[in-house]
C-alpha positions as CSV (number, residue, x, y, z in Angstrom):
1,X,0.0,0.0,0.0
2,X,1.2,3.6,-0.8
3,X,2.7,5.6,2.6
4,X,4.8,8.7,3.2
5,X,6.7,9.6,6.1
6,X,8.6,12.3,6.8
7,X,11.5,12.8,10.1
8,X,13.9,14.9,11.7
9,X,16.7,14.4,13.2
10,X,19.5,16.5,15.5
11,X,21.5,13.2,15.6
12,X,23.7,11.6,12.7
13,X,23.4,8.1,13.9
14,X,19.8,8.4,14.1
15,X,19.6,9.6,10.3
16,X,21.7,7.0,8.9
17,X,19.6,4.1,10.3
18,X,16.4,5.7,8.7
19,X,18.4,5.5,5.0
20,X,19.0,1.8,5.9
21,X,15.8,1.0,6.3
22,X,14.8,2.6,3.6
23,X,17.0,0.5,1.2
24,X,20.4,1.5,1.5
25,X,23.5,0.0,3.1
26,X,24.7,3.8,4.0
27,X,27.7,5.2,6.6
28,X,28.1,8.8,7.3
29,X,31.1,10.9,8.4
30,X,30.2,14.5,9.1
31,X,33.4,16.7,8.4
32,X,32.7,20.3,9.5
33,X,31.5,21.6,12.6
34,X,28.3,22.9,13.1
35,X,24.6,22.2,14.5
36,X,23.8,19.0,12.9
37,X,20.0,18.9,11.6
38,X,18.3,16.7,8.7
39,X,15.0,16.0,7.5
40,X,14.2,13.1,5.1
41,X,11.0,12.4,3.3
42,X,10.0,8.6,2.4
43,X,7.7,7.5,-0.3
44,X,6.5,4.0,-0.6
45,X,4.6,3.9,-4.1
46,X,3.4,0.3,-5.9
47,X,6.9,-0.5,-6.7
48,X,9.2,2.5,-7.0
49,X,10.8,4.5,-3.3
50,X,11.0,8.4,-3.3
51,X,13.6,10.1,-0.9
52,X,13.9,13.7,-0.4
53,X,16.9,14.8,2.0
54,X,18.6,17.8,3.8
55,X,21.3,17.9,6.1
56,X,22.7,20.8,7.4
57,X,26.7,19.8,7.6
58,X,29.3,18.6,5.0
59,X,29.6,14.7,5.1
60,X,31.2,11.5,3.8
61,X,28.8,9.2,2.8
62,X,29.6,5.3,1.8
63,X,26.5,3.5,0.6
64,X,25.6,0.4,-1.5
65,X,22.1,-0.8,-2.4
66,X,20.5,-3.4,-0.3
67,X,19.3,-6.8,-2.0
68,X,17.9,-6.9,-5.3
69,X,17.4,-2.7,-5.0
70,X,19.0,-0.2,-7.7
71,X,19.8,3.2,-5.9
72,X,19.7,6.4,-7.8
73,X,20.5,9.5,-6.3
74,X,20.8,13.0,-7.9
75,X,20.5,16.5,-7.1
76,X,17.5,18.4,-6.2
77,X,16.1,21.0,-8.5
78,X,17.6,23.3,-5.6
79,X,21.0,22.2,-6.3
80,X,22.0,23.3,-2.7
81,X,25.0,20.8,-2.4
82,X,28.0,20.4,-4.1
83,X,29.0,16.9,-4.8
84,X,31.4,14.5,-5.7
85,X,30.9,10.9,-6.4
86,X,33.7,8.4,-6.5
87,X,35.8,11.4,-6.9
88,X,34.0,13.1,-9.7
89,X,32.1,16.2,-9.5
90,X,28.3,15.8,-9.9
91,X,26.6,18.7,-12.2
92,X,22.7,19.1,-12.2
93,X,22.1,17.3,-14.8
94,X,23.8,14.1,-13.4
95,X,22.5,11.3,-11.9
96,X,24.6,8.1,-9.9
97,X,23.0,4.6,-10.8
98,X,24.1,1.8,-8.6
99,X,22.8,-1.4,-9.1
100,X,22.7,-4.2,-6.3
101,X,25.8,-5.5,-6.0
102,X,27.9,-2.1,-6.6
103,X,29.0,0.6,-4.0
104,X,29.7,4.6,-3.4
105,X,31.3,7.2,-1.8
106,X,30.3,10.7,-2.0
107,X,31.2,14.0,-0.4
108,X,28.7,16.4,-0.2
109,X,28.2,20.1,1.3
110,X,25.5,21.1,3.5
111,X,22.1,20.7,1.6
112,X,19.5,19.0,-0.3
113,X,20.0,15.2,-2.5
114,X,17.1,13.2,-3.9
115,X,17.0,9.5,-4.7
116,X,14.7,6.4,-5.8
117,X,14.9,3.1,-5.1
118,X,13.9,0.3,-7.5
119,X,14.2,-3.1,-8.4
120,X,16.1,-4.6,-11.1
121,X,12.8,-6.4,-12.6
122,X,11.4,-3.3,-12.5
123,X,13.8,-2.0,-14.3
124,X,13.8,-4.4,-16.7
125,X,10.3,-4.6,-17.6
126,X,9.5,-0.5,-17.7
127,X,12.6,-0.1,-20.3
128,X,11.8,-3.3,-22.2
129,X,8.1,-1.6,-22.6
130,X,9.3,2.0,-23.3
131,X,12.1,1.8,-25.2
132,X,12.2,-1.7,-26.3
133,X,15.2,-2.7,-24.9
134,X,16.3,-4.2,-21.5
135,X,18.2,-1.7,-18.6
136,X,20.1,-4.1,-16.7
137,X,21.7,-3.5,-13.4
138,X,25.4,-2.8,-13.6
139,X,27.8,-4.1,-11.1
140,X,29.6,-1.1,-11.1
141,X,28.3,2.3,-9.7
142,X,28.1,5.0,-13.0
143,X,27.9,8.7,-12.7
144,X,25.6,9.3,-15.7
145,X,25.1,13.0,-17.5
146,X,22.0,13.2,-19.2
147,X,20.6,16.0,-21.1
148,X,19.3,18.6,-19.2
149,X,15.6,19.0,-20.0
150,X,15.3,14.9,-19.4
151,X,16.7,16.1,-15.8
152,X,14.5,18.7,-15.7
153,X,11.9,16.1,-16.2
154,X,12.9,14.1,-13.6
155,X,13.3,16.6,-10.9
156,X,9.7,17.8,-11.7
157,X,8.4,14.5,-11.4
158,X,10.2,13.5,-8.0
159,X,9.4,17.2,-6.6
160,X,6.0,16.9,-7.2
161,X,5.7,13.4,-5.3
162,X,7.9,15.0,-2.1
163,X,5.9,18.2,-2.0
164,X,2.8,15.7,-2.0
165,X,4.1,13.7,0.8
166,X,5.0,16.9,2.4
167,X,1.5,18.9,2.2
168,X,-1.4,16.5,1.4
169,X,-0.3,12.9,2.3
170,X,-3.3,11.3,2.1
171,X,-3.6,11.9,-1.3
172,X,-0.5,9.5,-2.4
173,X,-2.1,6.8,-0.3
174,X,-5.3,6.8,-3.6
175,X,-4.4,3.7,-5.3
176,X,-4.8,5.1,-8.7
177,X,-3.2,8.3,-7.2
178,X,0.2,6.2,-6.7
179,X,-0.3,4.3,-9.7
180,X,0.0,7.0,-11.9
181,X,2.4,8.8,-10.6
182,X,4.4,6.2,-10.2
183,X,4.1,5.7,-13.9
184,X,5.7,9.6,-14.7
185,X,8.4,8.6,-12.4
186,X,9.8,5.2,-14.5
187,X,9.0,7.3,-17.6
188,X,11.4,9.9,-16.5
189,X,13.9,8.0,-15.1
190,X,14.2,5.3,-18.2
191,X,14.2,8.5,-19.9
192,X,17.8,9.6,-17.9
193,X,19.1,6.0,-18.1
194,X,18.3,5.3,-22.0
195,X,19.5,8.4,-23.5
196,X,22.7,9.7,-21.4
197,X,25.3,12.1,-23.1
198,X,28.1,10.3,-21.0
199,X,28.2,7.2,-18.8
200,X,31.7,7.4,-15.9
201,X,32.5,5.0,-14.1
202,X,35.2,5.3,-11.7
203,X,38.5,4.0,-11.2
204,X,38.3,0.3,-11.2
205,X,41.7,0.1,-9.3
206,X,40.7,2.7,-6.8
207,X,37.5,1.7,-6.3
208,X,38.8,-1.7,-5.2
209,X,41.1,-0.1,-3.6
210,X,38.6,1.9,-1.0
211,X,36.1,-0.8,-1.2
212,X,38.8,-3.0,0.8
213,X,39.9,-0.1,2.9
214,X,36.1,0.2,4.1
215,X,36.1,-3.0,5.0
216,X,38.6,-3.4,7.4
217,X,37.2,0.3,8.8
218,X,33.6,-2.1,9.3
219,X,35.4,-5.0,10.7
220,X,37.1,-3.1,13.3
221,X,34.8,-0.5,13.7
222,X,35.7,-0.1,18.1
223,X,39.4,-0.1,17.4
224,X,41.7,2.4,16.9
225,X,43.5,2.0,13.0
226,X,46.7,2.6,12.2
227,X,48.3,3.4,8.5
228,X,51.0,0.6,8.7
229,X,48.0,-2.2,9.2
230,X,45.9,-1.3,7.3
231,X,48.0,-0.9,4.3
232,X,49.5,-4.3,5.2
233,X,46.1,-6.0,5.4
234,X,44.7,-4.7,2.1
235,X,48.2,-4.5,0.4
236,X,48.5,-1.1,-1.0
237,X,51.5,1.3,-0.3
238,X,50.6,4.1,1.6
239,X,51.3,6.1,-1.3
240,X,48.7,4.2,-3.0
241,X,46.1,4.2,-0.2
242,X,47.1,8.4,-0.2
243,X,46.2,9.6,-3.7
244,X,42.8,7.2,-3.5
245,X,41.7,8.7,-0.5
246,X,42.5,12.6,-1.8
247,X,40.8,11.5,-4.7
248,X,37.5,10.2,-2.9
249,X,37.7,12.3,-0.1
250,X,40.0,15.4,-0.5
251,X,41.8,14.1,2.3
252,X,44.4,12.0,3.2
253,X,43.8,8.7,5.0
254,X,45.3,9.8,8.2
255,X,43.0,12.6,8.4
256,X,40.2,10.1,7.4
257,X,40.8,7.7,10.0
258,X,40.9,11.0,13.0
259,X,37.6,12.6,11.6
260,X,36.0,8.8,11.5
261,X,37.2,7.8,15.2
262,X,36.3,11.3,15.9
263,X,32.2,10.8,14.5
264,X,32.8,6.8,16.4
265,X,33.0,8.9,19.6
266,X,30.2,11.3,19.0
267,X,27.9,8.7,18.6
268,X,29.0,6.7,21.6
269,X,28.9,9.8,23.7
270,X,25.1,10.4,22.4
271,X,24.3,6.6,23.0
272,X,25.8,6.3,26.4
273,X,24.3,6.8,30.1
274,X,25.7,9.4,31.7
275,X,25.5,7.8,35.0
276,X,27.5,4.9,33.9
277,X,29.9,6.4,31.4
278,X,32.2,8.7,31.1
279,X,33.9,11.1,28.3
280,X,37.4,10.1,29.6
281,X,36.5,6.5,29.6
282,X,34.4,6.6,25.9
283,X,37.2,8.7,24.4
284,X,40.2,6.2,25.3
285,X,38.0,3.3,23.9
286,X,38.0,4.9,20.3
287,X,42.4,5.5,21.4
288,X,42.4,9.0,22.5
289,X,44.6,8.8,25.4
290,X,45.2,12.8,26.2
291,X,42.1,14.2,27.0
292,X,43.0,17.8,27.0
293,X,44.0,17.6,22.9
294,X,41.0,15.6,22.2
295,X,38.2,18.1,23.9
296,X,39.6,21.0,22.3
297,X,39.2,19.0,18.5
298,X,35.8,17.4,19.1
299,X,34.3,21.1,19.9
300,X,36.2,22.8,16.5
301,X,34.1,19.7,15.2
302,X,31.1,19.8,16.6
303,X,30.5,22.8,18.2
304,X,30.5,21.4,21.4
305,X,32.1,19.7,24.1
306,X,32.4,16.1,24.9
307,X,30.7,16.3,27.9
308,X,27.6,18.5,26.3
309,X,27.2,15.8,23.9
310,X,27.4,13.0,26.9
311,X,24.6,15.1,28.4
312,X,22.3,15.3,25.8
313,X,19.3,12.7,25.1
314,X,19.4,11.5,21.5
315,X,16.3,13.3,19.8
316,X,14.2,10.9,17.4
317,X,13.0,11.1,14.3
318,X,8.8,12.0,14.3
C-alpha cells in the first residue's frame, strides 16, 4: 500500500539508520562543525521509493544498495550541495546509478539530495516496454550526464511526489493516485538512463582499492587504525592508499581515519548513560589517550564539548 513519512533528526546516527531502512546499506562521516540537523521524506509507491533529504553539515557518505534494490541518487532542482561521487564532480544534470551488488562514496556540502529506489525487474520490464530494450543493473556504480531537460523532467516529477508527501499525504495513499504517478516517475527516469550524453565510471583500481579499505574500517569499527596495518592487510602502499583517498575524499587517510574515530565517539557519547559512562572513559575506547588535545578538536568539530554531547538525550525522528 502507498505511505509517506517524513523525520527529523538532530543526531547523525539516528539519520543514517532511517536511510537503511529505507533501502540503503549507507555510513556517514560529518566533516565540519556545526549544529547537525536533517529532514528526510519517504515515499512507498506500488513499486518505485521516493527520498527527499537535507542535512545541514558537509559529510562522507559510503553506501551500496540493499538486496535486489538499484539506488539512484541525484541533485534536487535546488542544487544546494555540491557533490562528488567516487571522486568526480556531480553537475545538475547528473544522476549516480548503482545497481545491487555495486558501491559509493560521495562527499557532499550542506544541503538537499534526492534519490529512488527500485528493483532490477522493475527496471527491466518498464525499459523493455518504453524503449524496447532491457536496462540491466550494472555491477559497477556509473555517474551518468543526461541532457538537461530529461533532468528537468525528472526533478519535476520527484518534486512533485515530495511536495505531496510533504502537504497532502493522504492523497499518495489513492491507489490510482500512486499508480500514476508512479508511472511519470519510470518514464522519467528510463528516460535519464536510455539516453545519457556520458556514462563514468570510476576508477576500477581505486574503487577496489577503497572498497577494501572500508572494509577493514567495518570490521574493526571499536578499534583504533593505524596506516602501517591497514596498508599491510589490504596490500596497498601508503602512497597508494594516499592519492585514492585525496581522490574520494580530499583528504588523506590519516585525516580520514581522525575525523571517523572522531564521529565513532560522537555517537557513543550520544548513545551512552551518563551515569554509567564517562567522556574520559568513551574517548580512550576509540584510542584518544590525552584528553586535554581531544576536547579542544571534538568542539572545533562539533561545536560542542564532549561532555555537552554526553549530556544530551538523542532526539528521534517523528
Amino acid at each position: 500500500m502507498p505511505s509517506s513519512t517524513i523525520l527529523r533528526f538532530t543526531d547523525p546516527s539516528e539519520y543514517q539508520t532511517a536511510i537503511g531502512r529505507a533501502g540503503s546499506d549507507f555510513k556517514t562521516v560529518i566533516k565540519a562543525a556545526g549544529s547537525y540537523h536533517s529532514h528526510l521524506v519517504l515515499v512507498g509507491l506500488q513499486q518505485v521509493g521516493v527520498y527527499q533529504g537535507r542535512i545541514s553539515l558537509p559529510r562522507f557518505t559510503q553506501a551500496a544498495p540493499q538486496k535486489n534494490q538499484c539506488f539512484i541518487v541525484f541533485p534536487t532542482a535546488e542544487a544546494l550541495s555540491r557533490v562528488t561521487f567516487n571522486g568526480i564532480e556531480v553537475a545538475q544534470s547528473d544522476l549516480t546509478y548503482c545497481g545491487p551488488d555495486s558501491e559509493y562514496v560521495a562527499s557532499a556540502s550542506a544541503g538537499c539530495w534526492a534519490g529512488i529506489t527500485v528493483s532490477p525487474e522493475i527496471l527491466v520490464s518498464a525499459s523493455r516496454a518504453l524503449v524496447g530494450y532491457e536496462i540491466t543493473a550494472s555491477k559497477v556504480s556509473q555517474l551518468i550526464r543526461t541532457l538537461p531537460p530529461l533532468m528537468a523532467r525528472l526533478h519535476n516529477v520527484h518534486t512533485a511526489i515530495t511536495q505531496l508527501a510533504t502537504t497532502v499525504p493522504d492523497i499518495l495513499a489513492q491507489s490510482e493516485v500512486s499508480r500514476a504517478i508512479e508511472h511519470e516517475l519510470l518514464r522519467a527516469l528510463i528516460s535519464c538512463l536510455t539516453d545519457p550524453t556520458t556514462i563514468q565510471k570510476p576508477n576500477h583500481n581505486r574503487q577496489s582499492i577503497m572498497r577494501r579499505f572500508h572494509q577493514m574500517l567495518e570490521a574493526n569499527q571499536d578499534a583504533p587504525l593505524y596506516l602501517t596495518e591497514i596498508c599491510a592487510a589490504i596490500g596497498v602502499t601508503e602512497r597508494t592508499l594516499r592519492f585514492a583517498c585525496i581522490d574520494y575524499f580530499g583528504m588523506s587517510p590519516h585525516q580520514y581515519l581522525l575525523l571517523r574515530r572522531m564521529n565513532l565517539v560522537r555517537q557513543a557519547l550520544t548513545l551512552a548513560d551518563p551515569e554509567s559512562k564517562t567522556v574520559t572513559s568513551i574517548a580512550n575506547d576509540h584510542g584518544f589517550a590525552e584528553l586535554g588535545r581531544f576536547s579542544v578538536k571534538y568542539k572545533a568539530l562539533f561545536g560542542e564539548s564532549p561532555s555537552a554531547t554526553l549530556r544530551h538525550t538523542p532526539d528521534r525522528g517523528t
